[in-house]
C-alpha positions as CSV (number, residue, x, y, z in Angstrom):
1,X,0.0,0.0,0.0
2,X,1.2,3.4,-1.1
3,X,1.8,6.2,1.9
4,X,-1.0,9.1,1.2
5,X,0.3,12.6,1.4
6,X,-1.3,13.2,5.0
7,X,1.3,9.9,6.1
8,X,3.8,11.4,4.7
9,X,3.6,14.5,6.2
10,X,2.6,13.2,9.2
11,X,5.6,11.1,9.5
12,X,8.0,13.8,8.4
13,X,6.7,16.3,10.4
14,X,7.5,13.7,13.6
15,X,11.0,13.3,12.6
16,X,11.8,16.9,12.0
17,X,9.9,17.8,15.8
18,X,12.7,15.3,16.8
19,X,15.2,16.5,15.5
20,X,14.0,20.2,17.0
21,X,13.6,21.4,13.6
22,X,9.8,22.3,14.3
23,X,8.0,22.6,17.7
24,X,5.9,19.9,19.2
25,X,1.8,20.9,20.2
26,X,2.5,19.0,23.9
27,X,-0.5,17.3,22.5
28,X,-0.4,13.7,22.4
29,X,-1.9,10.5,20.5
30,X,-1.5,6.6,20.2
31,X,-1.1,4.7,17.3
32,X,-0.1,1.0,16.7
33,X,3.2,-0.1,15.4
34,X,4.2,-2.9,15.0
35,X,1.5,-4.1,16.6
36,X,2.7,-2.4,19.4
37,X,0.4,0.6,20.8
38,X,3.2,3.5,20.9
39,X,2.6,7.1,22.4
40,X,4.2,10.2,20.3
41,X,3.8,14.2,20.6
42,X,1.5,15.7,18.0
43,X,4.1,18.0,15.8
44,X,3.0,21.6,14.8
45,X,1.2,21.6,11.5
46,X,3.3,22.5,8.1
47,X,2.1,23.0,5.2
48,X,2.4,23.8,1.5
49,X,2.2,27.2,0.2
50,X,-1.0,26.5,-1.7
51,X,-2.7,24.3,1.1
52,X,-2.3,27.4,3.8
53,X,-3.9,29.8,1.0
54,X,-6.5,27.1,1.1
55,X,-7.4,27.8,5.0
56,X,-6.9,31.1,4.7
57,X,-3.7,32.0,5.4
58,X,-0.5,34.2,3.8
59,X,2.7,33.1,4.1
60,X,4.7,36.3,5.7
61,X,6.3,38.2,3.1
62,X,10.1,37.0,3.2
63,X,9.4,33.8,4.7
64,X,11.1,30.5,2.8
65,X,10.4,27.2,3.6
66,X,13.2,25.6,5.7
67,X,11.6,22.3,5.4
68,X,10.9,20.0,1.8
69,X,10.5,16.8,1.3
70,X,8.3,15.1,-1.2
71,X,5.1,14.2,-1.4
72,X,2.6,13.1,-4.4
73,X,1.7,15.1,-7.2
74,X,-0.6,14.4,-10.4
75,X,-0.6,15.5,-13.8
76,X,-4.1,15.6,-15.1
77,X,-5.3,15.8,-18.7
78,X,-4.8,19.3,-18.1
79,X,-1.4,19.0,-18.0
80,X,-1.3,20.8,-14.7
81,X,0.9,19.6,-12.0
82,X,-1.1,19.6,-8.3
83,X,-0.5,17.9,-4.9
84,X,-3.2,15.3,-4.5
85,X,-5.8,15.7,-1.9
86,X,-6.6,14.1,0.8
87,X,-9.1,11.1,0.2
88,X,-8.6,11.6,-3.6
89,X,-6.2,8.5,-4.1
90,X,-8.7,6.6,-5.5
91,X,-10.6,9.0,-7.2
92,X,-11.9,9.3,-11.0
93,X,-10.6,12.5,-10.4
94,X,-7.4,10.9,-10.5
95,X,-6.9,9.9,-13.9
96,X,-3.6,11.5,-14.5
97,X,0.4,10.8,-14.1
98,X,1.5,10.1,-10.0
99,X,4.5,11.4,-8.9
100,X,6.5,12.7,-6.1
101,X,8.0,16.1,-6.0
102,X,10.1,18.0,-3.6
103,X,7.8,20.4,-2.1
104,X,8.3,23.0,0.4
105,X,6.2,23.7,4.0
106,X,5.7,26.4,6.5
107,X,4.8,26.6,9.8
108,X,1.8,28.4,11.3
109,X,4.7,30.6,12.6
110,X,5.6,32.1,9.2
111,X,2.0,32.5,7.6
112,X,-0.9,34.8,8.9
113,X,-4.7,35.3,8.3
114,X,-5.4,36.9,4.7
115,X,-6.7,40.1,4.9
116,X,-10.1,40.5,3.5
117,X,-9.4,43.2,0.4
118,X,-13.2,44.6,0.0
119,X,-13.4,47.9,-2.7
120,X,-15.7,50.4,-1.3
């Protein structure tokens, strides 16, 4: 079975709070492994560049991602190169090339709320 992005990240994103490279939440869940049940610290979420725009989010002017590592991408009929969603593995959707891509992420600490540009 392939890893999905979310895994990936997940699992990078452990290893890098580890290695002090990103901060931990002091939040904490269980998962087996193994089949052993194992305890670990929830890491801070990272993210792409397009996936905070998604929530909401700017990345600070200046910021640059400190942190890449790959993850999958697809390229549709389109010809357009996107990260794949979560839960859209198996989707019709789907139809295109799979690959993986170095991509870079950001902490919440380098990205803040968009501003709301209304015109009057």
């Amino acid at each position: 079975m392939a890893m999905t992005n979310e895994m990936i990240i997940l699992m990078e994103s452990v290893k890098l709070m580890n290695e002090g490279v990103i901060k931990g939440t002091g939040k904490f869940a269980e998962a087996e492994i193994n089949g052993k049940i194992e305890k670990f610290e929830i890491p801070e979420e990272i993210h792409t560049y397009e996936r905070w725009r998604k929530m909401g989010y700017q990345v600070q002017k200046g910021q640059t991602s400190f942190i890449k590592f790959k993850v999958w991408f697809y390229t549709g009929r389109n010809g357009r190169s996107q990260e794949v969603e979560e839960g859209a593995e198996n989707s019709t959707q789907q139809r295109g090339k799979c690959y993986m891509r170095m991509t870079a992420f950001f902490t919440a600490d380098q990205v803040k709320p968009k501003e709301d540009k209304k015109t009057a």
